[in-house]
C-alpha positions in Angstrom: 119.6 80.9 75.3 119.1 82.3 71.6 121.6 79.9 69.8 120.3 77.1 67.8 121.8 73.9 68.3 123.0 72.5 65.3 120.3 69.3 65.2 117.6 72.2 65.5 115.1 72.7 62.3 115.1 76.6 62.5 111.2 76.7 60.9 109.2 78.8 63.3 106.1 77.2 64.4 102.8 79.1 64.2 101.5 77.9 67.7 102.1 76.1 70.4 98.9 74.0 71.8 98.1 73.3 75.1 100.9 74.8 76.9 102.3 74.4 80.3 105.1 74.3 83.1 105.4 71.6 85.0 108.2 71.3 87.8 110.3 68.2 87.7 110.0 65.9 90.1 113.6 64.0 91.6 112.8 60.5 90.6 111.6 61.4 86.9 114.0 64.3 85.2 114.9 62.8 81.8 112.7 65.5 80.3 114.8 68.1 81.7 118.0 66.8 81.4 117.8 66.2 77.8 117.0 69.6 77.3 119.7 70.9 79.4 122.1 68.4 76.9 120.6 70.5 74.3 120.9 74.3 76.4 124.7 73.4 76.7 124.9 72.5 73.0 123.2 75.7 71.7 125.6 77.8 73.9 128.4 76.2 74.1 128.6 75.9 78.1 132.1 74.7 78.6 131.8 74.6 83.2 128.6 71.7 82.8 126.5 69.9 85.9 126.7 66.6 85.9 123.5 64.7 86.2 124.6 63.8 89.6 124.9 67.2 90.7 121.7 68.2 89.5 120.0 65.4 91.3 121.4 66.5 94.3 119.9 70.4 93.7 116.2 68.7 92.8 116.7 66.9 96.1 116.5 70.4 97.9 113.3 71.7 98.0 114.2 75.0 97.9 115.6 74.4 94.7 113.6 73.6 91.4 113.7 73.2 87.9 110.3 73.1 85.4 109.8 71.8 82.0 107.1 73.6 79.4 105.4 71.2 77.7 103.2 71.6 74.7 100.9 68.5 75.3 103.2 65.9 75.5 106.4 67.6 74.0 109.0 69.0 76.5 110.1 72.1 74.6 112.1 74.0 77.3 113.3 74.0 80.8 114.8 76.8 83.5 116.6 76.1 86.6 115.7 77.6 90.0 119.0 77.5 92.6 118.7 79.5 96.0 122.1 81.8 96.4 122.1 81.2 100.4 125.5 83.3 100.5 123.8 86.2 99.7 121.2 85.6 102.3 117.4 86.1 100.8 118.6 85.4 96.9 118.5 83.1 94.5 119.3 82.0 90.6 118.1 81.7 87.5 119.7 79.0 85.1 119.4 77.1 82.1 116.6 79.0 80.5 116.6 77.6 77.4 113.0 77.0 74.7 113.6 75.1 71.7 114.3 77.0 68.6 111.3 76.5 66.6 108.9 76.9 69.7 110.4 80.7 70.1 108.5 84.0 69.7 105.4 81.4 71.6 105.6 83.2 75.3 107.4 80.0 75.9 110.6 81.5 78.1 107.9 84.2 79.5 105.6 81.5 81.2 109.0 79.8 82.4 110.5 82.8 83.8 107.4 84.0 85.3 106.4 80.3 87.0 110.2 80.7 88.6 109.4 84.3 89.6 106.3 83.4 91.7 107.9 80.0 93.0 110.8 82.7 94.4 107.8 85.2 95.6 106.6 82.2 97.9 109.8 81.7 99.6 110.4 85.2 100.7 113.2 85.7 98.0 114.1 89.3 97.6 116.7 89.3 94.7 117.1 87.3 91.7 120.2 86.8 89.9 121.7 85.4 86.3 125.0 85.2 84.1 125.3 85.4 81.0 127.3 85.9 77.6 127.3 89.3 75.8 127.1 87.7 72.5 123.6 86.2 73.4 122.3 89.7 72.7 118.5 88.2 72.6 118.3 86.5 75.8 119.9 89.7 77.2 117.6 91.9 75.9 114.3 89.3 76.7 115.9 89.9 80.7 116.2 93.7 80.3 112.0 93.6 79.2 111.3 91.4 83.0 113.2 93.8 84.8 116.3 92.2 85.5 119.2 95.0 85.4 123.1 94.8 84.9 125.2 94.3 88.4 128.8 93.1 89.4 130.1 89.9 89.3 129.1 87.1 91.9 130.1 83.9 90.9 133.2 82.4 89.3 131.5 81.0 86.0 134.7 81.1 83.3 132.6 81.9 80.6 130.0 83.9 81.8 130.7 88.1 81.2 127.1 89.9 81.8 125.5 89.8 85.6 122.0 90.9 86.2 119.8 90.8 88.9 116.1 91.4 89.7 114.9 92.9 93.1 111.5 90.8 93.8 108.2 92.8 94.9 106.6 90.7 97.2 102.6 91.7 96.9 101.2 94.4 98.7 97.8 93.9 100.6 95.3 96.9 100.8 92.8 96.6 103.6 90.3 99.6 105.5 92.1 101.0 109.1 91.8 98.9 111.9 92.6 99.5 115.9 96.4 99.2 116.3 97.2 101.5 112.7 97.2 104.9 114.3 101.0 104.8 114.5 101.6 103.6 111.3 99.1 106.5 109.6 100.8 109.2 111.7 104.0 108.1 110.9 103.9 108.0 107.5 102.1 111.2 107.1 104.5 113.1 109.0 107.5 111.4 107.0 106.0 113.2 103.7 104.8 116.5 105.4 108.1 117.5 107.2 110.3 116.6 104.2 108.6 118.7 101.8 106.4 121.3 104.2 106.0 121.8 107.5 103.2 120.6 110.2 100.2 122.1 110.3 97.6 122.5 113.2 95.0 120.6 110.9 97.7 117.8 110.1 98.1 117.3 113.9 94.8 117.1 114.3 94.0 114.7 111.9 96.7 112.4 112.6 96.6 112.7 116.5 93.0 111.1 116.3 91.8 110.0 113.2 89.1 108.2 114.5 87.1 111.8 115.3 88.7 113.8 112.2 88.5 111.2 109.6 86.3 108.1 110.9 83.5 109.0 112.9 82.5 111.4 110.3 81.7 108.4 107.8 85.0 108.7 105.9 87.6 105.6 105.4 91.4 104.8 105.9 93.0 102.4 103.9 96.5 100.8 104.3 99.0 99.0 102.4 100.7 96.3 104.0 103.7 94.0 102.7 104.5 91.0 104.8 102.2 92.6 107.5 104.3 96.2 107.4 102.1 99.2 107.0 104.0 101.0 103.7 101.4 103.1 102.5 98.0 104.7 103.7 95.2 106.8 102.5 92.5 108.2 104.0 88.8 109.6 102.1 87.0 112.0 103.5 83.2 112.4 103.5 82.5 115.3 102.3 78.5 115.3 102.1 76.5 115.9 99.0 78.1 112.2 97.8 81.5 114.0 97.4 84.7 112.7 99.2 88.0 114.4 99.7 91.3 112.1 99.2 93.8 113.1 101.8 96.7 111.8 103.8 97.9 109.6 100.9 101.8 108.8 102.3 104.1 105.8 101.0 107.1 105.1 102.7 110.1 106.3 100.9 111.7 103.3 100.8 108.8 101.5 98.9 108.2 104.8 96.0 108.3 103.7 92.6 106.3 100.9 92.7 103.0 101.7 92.2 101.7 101.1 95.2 100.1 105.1 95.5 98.1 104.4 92.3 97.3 101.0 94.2 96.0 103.1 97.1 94.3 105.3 94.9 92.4 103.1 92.7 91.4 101.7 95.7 90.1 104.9 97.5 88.2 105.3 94.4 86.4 102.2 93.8 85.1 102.3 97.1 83.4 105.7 96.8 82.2 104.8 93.4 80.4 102.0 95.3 78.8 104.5 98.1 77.6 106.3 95.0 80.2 109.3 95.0 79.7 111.7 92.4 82.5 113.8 93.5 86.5 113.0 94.4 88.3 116.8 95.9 91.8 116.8 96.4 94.2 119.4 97.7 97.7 119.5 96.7 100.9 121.8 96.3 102.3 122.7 93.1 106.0 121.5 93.6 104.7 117.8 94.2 104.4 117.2 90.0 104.6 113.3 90.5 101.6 113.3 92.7 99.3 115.5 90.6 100.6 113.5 87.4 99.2 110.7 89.2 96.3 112.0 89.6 95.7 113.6 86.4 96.3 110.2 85.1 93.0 108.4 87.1 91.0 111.3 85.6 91.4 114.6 88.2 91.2 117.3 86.5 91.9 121.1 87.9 89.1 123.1 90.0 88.1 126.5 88.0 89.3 129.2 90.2 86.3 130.6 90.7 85.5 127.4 92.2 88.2 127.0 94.4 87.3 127.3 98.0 89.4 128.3 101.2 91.6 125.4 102.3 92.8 124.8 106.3 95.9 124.1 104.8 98.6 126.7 104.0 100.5 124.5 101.3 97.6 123.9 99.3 97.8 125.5 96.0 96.7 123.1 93.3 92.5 121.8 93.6 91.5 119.2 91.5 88.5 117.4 91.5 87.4 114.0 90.0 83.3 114.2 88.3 81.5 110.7 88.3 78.3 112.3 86.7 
């Protein structure tokens, strides 16, 4: 990906104007196909497709390849090829830029148009071979999240396997009927692997409609693919304060920001009832959480303002001034 070819001026550009991706359509591919001649020369690629071979990829949908242009100029190309062997998977190939049009965003945009083309059709992982003496394009994978793994094809020349484990987006909506499982569940998932169940946690979760809802407070959950992963729940506290509580993500989905999601999105919405006030009540030994929160702007409750909480675990009180 990072070796010139030999024909190549290596004189960086300064900018390239009006750029885009196009795909490539079956019946006109020259454009990529020459600069696939010219991705083979750069890096040597011994194991080469032949033009008839990549026709018959472009003539599967679910495969594709895109050319950037800058106006009329093809100046790069990557290859999309679904890996049906390893059921919800597919490649990345032949990402290649033309030297001088490097250092542009150029392989960025091309990656990332292949990236969401992937999202669309449900692919979960990702993969791509390389050569560990094309330190660059290894290291330009490394910064998009692709990460070392074993070997899955047979390519003779490649020595470096990556993959990329796709996050398909996450939708964050207020509760409706039907969600009561889904809130319960995931709250209890959290409480009893750190804590224990409390009276008021039953409570709450058993009939969040009375302890939560009819009160004026909201619930908001995160769904993927229509799977409830995350929840959160605001409580109106009067005096144009809320409490955030019950914020749970399913284990399996941690680490992907889709707590701050919830968060943020708790937030706006009482900045738009006019909240001058966000509470919340957490335990010391859960430091991700409050670092989170410290992060949004909570700050810690004097102690002499710190009031009696139902809750036996609480022991940190932090509290979020809008004015």
């Amino acid at each position: 990906m990072q070796t010139l070819a030999a024909n190549d001026d290596q004189v960086q550009i300064r900018s390239v104007p009006d750029l885009h991706v196009e795909r490539v359509h079956v019946e006109y591919p020259d454009d990529a196909f020459h600069l696939i001649e010219e991705y083979y020369e750069a890096v040597n690629v011994v194991a080469r497709d032949d033009r008839a071979a990549m026709l018959r990829s472009l003539s599967d949908p679910r495969n594709a390849i895109w050319v950037a242009y800058s106006a009329d100029l093809p100046i790069g190309c990557i290859f999309y090829r679904r890996l049906p062997q390893f059921g919800s998977a597919g490649e990345v190939k032949k990402l290649y830029v033309r030297p001088v049009y490097r250092g542009h965003g150029v392989a960025r945009l091309l990656l990332e148009t292949l990236e969401q083309f992937a999202q669309e059709h449900n692919v979960a992982w990702l993969y791509l071979d390389s050569k560990d003496d094309l330190a660059d394009a290894i290291a330009f994978y490394e910064r998009h999240g692709y990460r070392l793994c074993g070997r899955y094809n047979e390519n003779p020349q490649a020595t470096v396997f990556m993959r990329k484990r796709l996050v398909r987006a996450v939708h964050i909506r207020s509760f409706q009927p039907g969600d009561e499982e889904a809130f319960r569940r995931l709250n209890e998932a959290w409480i009893q692997k750190y804590f224990r169940l409390e009276e008021k946690d039953r409570e709450t979760l058993n009939d969040p409609y009375r302890h939560v809802l009819a009160p004026g407070g909201q619930i908001f959950m995160a769904l993927r693919d229509g799977e409830a992963i995350g929840c959160c729940a605001l409580l109106a506290l009067g005096d144009e304060s809320w409490e955030i509580a019950k914020m749970a993500v399913a284990e399996s989905e941690r680490g992907q920001g889709i707590g701050r999601q919830l968060l943020e999105h708790a937030i706006e919405y009482a900045n738009a009832q006019g909240s001058c006030r966000l509470y919340i009540e957490t335990n010391s030994s859960l430091a991700n959480a409050i670092h989170l929160y410290e992060s949004v702007g909570f700050r810690r409750v004097p102690p002499e303002r710190v009031k009696r909480s139902p809750y036996a675990r609480a022991n940190v009180f932090l509290e979020r001034i809008v004015r």
